[in-house]
C-alpha positions in Angstrom: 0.0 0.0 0.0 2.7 2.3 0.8 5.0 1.7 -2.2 1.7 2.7 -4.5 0.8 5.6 -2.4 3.9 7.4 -2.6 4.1 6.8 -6.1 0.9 8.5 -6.7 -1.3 5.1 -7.4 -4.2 6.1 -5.7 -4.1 10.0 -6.8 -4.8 8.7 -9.9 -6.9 6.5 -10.1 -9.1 9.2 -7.9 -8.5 11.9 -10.3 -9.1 9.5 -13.1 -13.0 8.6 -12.1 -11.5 4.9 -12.6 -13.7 2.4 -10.6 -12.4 -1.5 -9.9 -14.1 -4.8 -9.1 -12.6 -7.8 -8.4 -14.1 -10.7 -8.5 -13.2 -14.4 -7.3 -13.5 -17.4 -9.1 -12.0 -19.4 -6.4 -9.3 -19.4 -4.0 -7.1 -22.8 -3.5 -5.8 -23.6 -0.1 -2.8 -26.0 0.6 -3.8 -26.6 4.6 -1.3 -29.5 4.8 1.6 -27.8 5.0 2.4 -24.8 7.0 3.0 -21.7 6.6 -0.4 -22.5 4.6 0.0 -21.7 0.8 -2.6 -20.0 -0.9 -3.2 -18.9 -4.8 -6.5 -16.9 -5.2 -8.0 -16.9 -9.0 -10.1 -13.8 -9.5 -11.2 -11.5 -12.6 -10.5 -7.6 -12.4 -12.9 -5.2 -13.7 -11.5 -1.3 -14.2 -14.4 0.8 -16.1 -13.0 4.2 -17.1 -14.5 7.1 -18.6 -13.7 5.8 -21.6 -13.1 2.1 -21.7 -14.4 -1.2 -19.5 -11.4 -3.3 -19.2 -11.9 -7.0 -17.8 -8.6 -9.0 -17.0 -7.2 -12.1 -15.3 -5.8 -12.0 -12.3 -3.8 -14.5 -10.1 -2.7 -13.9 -6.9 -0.4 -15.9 -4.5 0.3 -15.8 -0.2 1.0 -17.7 2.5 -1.0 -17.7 6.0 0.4 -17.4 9.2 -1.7 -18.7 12.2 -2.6 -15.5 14.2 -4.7 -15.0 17.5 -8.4 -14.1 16.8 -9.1 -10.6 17.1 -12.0 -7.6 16.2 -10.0 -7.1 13.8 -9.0 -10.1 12.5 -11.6 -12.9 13.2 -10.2 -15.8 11.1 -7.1 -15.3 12.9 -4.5 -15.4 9.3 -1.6 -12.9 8.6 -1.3 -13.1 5.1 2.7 -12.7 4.2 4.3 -12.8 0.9 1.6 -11.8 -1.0 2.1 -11.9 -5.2 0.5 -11.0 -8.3 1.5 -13.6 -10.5 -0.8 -12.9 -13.5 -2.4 -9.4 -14.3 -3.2 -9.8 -17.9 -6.2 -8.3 -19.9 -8.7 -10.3 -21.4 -11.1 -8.0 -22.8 -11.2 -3.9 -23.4 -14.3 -2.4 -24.6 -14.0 1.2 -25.8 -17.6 2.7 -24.2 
């Protein structure tokens, strides 16, 4: 989050009137050995002004066991987190 903010990330995509969706497909868990490896498979919608882009995207983590908390009641800390693919399957000029 950091790394995007100072370069100016979020600015942008404010100033930009850019919304994005994501939405997962599924999400694979390896619970059999720990830390717990995860790769979430998930489609990512940007509309623009100008254009609705739909692309693929692949993520990868681990999970660390964590105590339970308000804030964090399934009691993970996600580390290593990794976009593996970010490619675009489909841009409609609107």
């Amino acid at each position: 989050y950091k790394d995007l903010a100072e370069k100016g990330y979020y600015n942008r995509v404010i100033s930009g009137n850019v919304t994005q969706t994501v939405e997962i497909d599924s999400v694979k868990c390896d619970f059999d050995q720990y830390p717990y490896k995860v790769n979430t498979y998930a489609r990512q919608l940007i509309v623009r002004e100008s254009s609705l882009t739909v692309r693929s995207l692949v993520t990868s983590c681990r999970l660390l066991n964590a105590t339970r908390s308000d804030n964090n009641p399934h009691g993970f800390i996600i580390e290593a987190f990794t976009i593996t693919k970010n490619k675009d399957l489909q841009t409609v000029k609107r």
